[in-house]
N, CA, C and O atoms as a GROMACS GRO file, in nm:
protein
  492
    1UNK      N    1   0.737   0.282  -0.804
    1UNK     CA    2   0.652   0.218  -0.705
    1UNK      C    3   0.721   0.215  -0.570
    1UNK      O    4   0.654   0.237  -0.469
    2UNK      N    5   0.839   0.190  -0.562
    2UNK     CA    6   0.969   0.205  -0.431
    2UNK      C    7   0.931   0.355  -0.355
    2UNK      O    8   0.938   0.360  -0.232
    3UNK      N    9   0.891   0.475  -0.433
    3UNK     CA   10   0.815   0.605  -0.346
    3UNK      C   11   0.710   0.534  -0.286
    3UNK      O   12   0.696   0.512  -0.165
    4UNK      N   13   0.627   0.496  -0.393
    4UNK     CA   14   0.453   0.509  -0.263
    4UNK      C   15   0.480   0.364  -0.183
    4UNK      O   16   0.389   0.320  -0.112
    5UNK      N   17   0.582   0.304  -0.192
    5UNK     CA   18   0.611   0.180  -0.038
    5UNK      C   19   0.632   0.260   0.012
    5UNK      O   20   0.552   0.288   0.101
    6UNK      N   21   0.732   0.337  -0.005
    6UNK     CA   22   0.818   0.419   0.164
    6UNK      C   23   0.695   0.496   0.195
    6UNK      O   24   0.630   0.454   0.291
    7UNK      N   25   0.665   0.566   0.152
    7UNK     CA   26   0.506   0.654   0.148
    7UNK      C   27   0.472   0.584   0.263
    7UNK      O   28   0.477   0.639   0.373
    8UNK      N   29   0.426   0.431   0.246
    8UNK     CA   30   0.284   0.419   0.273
    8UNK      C   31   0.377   0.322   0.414
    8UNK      O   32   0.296   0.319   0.507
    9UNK      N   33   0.486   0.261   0.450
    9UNK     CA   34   0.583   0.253   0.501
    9UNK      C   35   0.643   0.345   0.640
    9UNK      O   36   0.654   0.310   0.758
   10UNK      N   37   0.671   0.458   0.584
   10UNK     CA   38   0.704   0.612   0.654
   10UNK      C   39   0.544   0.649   0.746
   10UNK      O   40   0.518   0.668   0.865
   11UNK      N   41   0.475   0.646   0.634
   11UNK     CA   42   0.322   0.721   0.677
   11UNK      C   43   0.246   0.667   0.776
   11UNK      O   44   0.202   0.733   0.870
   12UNK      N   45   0.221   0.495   0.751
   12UNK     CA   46   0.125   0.430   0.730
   12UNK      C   47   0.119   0.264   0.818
   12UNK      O   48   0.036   0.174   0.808
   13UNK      N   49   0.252   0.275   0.906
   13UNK     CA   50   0.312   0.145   0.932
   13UNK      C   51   0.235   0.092   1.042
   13UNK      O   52   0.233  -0.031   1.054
   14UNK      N   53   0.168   0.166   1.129
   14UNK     CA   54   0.080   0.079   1.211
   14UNK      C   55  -0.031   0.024   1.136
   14UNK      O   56  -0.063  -0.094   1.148
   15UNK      N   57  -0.100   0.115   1.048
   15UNK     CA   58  -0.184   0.045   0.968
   15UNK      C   59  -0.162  -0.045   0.812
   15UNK      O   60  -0.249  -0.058   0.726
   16UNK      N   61  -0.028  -0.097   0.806
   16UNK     CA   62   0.017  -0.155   0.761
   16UNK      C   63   0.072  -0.306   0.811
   16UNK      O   64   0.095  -0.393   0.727
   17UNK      N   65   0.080  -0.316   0.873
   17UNK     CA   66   0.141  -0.379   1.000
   17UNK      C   67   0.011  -0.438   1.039
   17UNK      O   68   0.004  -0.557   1.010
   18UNK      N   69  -0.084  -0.392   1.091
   18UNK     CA   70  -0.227  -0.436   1.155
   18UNK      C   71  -0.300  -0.542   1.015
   18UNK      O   72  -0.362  -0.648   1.029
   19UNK      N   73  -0.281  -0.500   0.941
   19UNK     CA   74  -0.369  -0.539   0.783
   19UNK      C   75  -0.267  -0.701   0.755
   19UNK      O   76  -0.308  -0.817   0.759
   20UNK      N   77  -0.142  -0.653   0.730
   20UNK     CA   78  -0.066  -0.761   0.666
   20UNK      C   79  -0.046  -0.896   0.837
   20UNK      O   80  -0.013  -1.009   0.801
   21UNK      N   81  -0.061  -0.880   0.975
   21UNK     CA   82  -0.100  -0.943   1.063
   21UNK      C   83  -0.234  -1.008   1.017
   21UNK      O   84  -0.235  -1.126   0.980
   22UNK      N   85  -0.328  -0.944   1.018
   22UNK     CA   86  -0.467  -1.061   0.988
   22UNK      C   87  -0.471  -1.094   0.849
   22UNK      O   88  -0.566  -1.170   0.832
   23UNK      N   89  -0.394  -1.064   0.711
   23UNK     CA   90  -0.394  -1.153   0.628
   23UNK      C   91  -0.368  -1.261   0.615
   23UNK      O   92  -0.416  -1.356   0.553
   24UNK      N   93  -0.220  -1.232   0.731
   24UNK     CA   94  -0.134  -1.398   0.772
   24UNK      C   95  -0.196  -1.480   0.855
   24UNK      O   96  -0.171  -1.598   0.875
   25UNK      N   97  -0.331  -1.370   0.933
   25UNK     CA   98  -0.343  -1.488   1.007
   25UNK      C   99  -0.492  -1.557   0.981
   25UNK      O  100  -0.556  -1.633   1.054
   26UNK      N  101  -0.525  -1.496   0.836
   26UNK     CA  102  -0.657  -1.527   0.773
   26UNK      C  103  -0.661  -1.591   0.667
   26UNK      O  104  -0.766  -1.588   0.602
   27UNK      N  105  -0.544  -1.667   0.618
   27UNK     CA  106  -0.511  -1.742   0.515
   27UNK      C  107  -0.609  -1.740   0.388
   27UNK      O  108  -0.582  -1.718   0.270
   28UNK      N  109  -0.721  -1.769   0.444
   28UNK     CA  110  -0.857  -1.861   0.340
   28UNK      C  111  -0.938  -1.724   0.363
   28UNK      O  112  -0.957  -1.682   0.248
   29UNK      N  113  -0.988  -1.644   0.443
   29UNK     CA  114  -1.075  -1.569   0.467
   29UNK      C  115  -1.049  -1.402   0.456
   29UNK      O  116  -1.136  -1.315   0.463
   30UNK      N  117  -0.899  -1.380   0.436
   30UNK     CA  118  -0.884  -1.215   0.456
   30UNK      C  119  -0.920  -1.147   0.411
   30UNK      O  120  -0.916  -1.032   0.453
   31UNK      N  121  -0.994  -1.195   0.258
   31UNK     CA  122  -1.094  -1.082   0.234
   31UNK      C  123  -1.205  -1.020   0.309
   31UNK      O  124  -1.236  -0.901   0.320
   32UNK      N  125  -1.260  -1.136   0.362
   32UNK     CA  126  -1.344  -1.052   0.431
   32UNK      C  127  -1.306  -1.028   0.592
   32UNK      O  128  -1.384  -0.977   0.672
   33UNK      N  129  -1.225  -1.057   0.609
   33UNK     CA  130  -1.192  -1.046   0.758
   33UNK      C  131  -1.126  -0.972   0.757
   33UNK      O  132  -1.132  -0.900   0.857
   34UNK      N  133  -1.018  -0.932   0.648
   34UNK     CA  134  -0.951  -0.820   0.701
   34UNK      C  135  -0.991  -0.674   0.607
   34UNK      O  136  -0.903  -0.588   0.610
   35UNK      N  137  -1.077  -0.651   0.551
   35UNK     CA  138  -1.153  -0.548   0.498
   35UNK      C  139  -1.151  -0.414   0.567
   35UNK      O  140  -1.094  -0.316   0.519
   36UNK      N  141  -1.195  -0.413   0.644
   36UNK     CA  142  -1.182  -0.281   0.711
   36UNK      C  143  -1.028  -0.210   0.736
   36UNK      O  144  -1.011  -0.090   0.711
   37UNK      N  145  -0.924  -0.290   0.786
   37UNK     CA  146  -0.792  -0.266   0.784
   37UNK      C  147  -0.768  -0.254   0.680
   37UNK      O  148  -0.712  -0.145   0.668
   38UNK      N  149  -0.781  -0.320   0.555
   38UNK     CA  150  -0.726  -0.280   0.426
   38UNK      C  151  -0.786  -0.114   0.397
   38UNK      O  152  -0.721  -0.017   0.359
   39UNK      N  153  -0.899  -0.120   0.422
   39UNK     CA  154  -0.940   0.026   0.378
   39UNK      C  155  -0.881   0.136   0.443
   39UNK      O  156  -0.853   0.240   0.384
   40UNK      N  157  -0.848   0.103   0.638
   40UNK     CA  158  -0.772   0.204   0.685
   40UNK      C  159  -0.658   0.238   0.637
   40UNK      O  160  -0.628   0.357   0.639
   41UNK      N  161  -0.569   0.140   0.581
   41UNK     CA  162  -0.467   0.125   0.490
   41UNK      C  163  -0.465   0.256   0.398
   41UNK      O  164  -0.390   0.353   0.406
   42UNK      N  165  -0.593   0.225   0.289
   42UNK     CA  166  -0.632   0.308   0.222
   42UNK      C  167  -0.627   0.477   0.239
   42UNK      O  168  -0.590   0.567   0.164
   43UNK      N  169  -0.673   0.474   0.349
   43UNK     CA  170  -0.743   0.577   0.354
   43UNK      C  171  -0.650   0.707   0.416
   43UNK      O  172  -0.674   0.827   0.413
   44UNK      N  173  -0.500   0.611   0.491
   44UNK     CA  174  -0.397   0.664   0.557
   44UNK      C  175  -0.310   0.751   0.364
   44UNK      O  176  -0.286   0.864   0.320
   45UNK      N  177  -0.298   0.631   0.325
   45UNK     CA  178  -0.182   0.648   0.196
   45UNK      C  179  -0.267   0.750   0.114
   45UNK      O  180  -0.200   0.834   0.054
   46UNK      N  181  -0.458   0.760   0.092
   46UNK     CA  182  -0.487   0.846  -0.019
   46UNK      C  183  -0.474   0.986  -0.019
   46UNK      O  184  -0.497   1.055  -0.118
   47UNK      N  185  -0.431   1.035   0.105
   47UNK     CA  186  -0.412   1.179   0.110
   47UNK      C  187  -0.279   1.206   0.019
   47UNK      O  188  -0.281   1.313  -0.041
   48UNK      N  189  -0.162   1.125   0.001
   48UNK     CA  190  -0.030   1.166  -0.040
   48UNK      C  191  -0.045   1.178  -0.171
   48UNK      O  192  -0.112   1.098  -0.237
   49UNK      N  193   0.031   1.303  -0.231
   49UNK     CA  194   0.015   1.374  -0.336
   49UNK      C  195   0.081   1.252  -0.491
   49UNK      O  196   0.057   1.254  -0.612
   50UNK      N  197   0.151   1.182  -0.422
   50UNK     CA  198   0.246   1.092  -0.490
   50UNK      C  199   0.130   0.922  -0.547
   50UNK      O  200   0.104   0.881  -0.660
   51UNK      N  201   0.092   0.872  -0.418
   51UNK     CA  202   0.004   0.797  -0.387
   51UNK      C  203  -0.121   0.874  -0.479
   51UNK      O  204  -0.130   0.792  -0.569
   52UNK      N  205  -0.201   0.958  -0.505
   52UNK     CA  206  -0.267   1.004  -0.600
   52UNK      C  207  -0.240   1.042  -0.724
   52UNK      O  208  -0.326   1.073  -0.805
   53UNK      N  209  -0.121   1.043  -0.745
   53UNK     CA  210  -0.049   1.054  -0.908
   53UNK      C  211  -0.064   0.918  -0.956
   53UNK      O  212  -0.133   0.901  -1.056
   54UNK      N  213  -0.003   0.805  -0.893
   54UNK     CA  214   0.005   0.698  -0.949
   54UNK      C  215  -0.127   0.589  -0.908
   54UNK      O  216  -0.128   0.471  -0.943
   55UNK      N  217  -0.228   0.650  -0.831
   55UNK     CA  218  -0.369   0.548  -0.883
   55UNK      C  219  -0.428   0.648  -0.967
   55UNK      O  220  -0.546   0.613  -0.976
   56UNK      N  221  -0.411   0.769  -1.044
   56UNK     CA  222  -0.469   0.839  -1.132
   56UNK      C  223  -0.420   0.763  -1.253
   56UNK      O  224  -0.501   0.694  -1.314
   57UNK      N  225  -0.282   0.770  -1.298
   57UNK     CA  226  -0.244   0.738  -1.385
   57UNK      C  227  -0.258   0.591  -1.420
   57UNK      O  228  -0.300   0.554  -1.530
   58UNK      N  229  -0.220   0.508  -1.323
   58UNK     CA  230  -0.241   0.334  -1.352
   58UNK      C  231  -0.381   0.276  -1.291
   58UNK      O  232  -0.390   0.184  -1.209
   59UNK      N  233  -0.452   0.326  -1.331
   59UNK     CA  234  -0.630   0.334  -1.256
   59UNK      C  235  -0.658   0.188  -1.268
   59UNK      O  236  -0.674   0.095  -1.189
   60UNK      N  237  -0.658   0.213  -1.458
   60UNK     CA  238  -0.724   0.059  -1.509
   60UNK      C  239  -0.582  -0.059  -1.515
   60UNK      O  240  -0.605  -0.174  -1.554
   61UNK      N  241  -0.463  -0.024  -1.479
   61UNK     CA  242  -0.404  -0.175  -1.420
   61UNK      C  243  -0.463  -0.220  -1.303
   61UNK      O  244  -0.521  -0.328  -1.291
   62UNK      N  245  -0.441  -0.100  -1.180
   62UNK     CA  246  -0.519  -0.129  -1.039
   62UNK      C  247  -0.615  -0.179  -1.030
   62UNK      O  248  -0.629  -0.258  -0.937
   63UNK      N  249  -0.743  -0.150  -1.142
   63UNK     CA  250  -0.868  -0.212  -1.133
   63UNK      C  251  -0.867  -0.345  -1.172
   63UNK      O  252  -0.932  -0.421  -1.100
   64UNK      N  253  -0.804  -0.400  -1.279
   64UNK     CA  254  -0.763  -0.535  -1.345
   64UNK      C  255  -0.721  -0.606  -1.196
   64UNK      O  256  -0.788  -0.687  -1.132
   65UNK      N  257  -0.638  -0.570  -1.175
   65UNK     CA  258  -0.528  -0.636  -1.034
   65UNK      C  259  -0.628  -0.626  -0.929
   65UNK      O  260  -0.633  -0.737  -0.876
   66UNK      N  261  -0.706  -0.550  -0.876
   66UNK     CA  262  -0.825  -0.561  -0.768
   66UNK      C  263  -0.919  -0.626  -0.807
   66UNK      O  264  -0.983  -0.650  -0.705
   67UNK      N  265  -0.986  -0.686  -0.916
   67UNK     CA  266  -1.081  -0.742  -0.957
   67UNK      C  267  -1.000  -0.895  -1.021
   67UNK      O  268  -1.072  -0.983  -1.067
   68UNK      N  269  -0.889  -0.908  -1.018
   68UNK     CA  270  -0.828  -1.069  -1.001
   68UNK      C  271  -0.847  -1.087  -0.816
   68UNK      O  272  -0.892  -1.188  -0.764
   69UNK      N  273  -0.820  -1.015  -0.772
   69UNK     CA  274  -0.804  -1.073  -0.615
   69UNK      C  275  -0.958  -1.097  -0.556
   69UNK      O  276  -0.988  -1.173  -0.464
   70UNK      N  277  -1.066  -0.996  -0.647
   70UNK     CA  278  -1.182  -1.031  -0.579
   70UNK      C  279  -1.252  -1.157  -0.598
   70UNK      O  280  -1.327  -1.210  -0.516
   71UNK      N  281  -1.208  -1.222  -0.775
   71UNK     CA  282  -1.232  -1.346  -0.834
   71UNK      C  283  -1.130  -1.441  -0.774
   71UNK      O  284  -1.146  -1.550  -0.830
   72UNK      N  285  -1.028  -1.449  -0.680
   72UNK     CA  286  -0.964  -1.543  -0.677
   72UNK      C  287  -0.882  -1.485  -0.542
   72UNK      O  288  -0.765  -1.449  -0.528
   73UNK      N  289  -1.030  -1.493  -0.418
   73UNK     CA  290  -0.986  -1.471  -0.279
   73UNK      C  291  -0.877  -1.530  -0.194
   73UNK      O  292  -0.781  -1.487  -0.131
   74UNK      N  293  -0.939  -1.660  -0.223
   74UNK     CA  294  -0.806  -1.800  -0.172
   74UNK      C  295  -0.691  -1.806  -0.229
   74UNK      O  296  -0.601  -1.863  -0.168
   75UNK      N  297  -0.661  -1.746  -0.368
   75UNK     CA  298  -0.546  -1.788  -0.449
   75UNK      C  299  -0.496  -1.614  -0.528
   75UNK      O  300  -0.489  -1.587  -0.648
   76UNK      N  301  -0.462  -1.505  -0.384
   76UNK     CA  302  -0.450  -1.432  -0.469
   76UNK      C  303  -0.288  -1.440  -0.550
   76UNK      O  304  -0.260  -1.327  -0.590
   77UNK      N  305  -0.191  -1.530  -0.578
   77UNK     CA  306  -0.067  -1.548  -0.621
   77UNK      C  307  -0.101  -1.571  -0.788
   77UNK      O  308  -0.026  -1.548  -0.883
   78UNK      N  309  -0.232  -1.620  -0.790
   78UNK     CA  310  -0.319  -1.581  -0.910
   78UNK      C  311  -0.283  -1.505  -1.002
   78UNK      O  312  -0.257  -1.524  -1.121
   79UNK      N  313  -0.282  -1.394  -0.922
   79UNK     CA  314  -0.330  -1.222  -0.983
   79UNK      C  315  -0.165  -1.166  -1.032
   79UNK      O  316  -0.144  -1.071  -1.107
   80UNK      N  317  -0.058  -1.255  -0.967
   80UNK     CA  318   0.067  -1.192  -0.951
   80UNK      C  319   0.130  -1.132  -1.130
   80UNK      O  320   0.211  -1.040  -1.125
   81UNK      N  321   0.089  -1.187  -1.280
   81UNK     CA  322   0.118  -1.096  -1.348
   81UNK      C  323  -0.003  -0.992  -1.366
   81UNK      O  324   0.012  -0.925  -1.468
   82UNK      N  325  -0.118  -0.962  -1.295
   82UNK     CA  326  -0.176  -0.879  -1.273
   82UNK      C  327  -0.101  -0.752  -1.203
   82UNK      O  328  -0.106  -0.635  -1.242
   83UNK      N  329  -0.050  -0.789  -1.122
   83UNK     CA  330   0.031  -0.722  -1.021
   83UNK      C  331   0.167  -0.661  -1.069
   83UNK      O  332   0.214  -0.549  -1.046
   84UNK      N  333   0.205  -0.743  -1.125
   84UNK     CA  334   0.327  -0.672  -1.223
   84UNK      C  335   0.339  -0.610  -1.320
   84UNK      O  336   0.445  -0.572  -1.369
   85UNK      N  337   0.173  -0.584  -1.383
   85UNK     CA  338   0.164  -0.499  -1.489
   85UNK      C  339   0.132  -0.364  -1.400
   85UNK      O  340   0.217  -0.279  -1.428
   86UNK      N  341   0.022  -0.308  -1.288
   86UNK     CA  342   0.044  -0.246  -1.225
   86UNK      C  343   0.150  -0.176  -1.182
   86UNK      O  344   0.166  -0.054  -1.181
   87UNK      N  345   0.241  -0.283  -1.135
   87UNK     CA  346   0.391  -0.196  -1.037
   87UNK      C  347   0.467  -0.154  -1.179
   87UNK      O  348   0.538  -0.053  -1.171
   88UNK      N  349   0.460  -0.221  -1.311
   88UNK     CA  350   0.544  -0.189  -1.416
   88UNK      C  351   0.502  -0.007  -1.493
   88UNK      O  352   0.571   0.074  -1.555
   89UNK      N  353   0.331  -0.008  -1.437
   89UNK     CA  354   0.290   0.162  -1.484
   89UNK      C  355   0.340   0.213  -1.386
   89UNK      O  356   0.423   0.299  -1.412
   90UNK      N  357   0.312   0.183  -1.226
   90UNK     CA  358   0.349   0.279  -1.105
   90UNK      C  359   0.512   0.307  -1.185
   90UNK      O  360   0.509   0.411  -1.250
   91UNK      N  361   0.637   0.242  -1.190
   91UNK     CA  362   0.719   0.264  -1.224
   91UNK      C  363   0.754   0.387  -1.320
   91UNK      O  364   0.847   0.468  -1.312
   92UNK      N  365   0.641   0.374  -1.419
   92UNK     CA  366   0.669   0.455  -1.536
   92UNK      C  367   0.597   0.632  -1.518
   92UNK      O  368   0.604   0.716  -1.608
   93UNK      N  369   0.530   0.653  -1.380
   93UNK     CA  370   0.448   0.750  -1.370
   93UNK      C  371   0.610   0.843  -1.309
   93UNK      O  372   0.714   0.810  -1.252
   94UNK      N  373   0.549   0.967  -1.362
   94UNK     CA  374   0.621   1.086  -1.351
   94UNK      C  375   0.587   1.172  -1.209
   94UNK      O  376   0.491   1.248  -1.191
   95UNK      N  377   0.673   1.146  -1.134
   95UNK     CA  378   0.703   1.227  -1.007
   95UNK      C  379   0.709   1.335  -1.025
   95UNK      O  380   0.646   1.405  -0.946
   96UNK      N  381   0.770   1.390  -1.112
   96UNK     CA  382   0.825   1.541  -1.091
   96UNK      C  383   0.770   1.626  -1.038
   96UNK      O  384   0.654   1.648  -1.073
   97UNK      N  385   0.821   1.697  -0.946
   97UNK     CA  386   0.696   1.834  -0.887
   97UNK      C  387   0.601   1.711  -0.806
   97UNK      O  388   0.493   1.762  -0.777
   98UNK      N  389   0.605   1.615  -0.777
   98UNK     CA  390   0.511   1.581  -0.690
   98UNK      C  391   0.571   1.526  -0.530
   98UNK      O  392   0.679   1.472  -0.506
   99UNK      N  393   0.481   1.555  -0.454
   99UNK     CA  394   0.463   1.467  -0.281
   99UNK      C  395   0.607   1.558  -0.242
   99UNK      O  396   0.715   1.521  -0.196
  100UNK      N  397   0.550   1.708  -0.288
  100UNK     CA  398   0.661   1.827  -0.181
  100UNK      C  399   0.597   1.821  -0.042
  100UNK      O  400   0.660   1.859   0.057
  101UNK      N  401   0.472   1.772  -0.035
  101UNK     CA  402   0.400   1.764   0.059
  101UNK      C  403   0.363   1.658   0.128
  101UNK      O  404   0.282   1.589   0.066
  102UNK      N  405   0.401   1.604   0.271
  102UNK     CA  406   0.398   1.484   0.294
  102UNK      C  407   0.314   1.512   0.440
  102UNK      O  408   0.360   1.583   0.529
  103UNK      N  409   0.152   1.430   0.450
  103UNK     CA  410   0.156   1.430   0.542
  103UNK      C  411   0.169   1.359   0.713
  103UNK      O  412   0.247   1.277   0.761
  104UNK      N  413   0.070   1.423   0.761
  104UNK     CA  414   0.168   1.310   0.887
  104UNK      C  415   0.134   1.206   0.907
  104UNK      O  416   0.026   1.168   0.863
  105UNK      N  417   0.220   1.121   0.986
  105UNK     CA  418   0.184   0.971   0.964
  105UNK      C  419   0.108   0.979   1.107
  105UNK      O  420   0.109   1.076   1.183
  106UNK      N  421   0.046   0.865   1.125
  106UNK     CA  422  -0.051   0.780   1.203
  106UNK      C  423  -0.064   0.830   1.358
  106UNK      O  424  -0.154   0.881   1.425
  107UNK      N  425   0.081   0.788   1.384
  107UNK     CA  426   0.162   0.811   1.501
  107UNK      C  427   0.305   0.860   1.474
  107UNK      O  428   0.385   0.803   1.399
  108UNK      N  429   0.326   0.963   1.538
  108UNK     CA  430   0.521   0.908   1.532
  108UNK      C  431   0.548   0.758   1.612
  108UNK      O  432   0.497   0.715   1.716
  109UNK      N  433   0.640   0.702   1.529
  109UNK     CA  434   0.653   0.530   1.598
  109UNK      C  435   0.824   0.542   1.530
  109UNK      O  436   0.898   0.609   1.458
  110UNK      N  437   0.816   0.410   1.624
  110UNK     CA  438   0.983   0.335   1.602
  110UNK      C  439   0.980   0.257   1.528
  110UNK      O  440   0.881   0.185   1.537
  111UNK      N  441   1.046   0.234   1.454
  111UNK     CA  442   1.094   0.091   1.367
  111UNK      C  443   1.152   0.004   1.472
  111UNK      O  444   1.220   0.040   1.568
  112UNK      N  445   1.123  -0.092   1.447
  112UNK     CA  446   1.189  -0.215   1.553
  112UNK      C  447   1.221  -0.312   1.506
  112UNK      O  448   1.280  -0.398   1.571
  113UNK      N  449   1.193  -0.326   1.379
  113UNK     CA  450   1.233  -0.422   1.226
  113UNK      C  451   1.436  -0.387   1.205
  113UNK      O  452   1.509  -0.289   1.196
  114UNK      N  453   1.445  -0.494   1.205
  114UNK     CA  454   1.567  -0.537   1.166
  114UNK      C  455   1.638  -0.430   1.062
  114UNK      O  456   1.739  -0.363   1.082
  115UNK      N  457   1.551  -0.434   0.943
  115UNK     CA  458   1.607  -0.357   0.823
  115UNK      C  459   1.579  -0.198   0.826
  115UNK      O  460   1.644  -0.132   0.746
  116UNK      N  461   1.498  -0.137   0.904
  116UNK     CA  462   1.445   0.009   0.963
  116UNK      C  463   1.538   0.038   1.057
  116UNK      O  464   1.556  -0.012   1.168
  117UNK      N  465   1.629   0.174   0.967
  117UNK     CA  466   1.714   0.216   1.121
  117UNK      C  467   1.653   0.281   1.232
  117UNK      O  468   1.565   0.368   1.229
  118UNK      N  469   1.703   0.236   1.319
  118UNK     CA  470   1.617   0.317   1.453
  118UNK      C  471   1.626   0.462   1.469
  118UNK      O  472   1.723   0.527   1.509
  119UNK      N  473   1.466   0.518   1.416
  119UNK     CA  474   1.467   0.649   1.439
  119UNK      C  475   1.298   0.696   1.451
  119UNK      O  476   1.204   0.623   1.420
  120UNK      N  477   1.291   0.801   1.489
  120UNK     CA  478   1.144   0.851   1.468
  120UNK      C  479   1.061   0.920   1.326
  120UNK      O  480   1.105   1.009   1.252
  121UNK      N  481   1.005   0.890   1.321
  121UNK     CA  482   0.932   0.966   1.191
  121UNK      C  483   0.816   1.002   1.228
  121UNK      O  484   0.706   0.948   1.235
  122UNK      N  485   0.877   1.146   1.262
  122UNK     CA  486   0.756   1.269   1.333
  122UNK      C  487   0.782   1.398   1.223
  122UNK      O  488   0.787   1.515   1.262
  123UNK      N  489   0.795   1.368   1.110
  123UNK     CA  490   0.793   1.446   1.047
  123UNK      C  491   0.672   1.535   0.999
  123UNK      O  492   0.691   1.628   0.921
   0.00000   0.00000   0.00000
């Protein structure tokens, strides 16, 4: 699961960044307020070859774990061994031969985060 973070991390960080901003700042409501960002989210990470190995393979944890958060909007900490049965298949899915192909992210951007060394990812 540590691949499709950096994936989606590397790829995906303005629209990562934009999504996890109005969750924090939608406490009670981010489902529906922040919907559309979650999907851009989506829609950045579903092209990666890696990111499609592992919602192929762990489909029906993902669906379990998306359908706790839709029953339990206000309280998704809920869902959290939902969530860990998920990241426990992502774990177990087989990379090999996969995400030789990476494509481009959003923008090339800077990390400006503390733990991100300062560099470009214009790959």
């Amino acid at each position: 699961m540590q691949v499709a973070m950096d994936i989606t991390t590397k790829h995906c960080h303005k629209e990562m960044e934009n999504y996890g901003q109005c969750v924090a700042s939608n406490q009670l409501t981010w489902q529906q307020h922040c919907h559309d960002l979650k999907m851009k989210v989506a829609q950045c990470t579903s092209s990666h070859p890696v990111i499609q190995k592992i919602r192929s393979d762990c489909s029906k944890e993902f669906a379990v774990f998306d359908s706790c958060l839709r029953e339990n909007p206000t309280s998704p900490t809920s869902c959290s061994a939902h969530v860990a049965r998920f990241l426990g298949c992502a774990e177990t899915v087989d990379l090999a031969g996969v995400g030789n192909q990476v494509p481009q992210p959003s923008e090339p951007r800077k990390y400006d985060h503390p733990s991100f060394p300062e560099k470009e990812f214009s790959q």
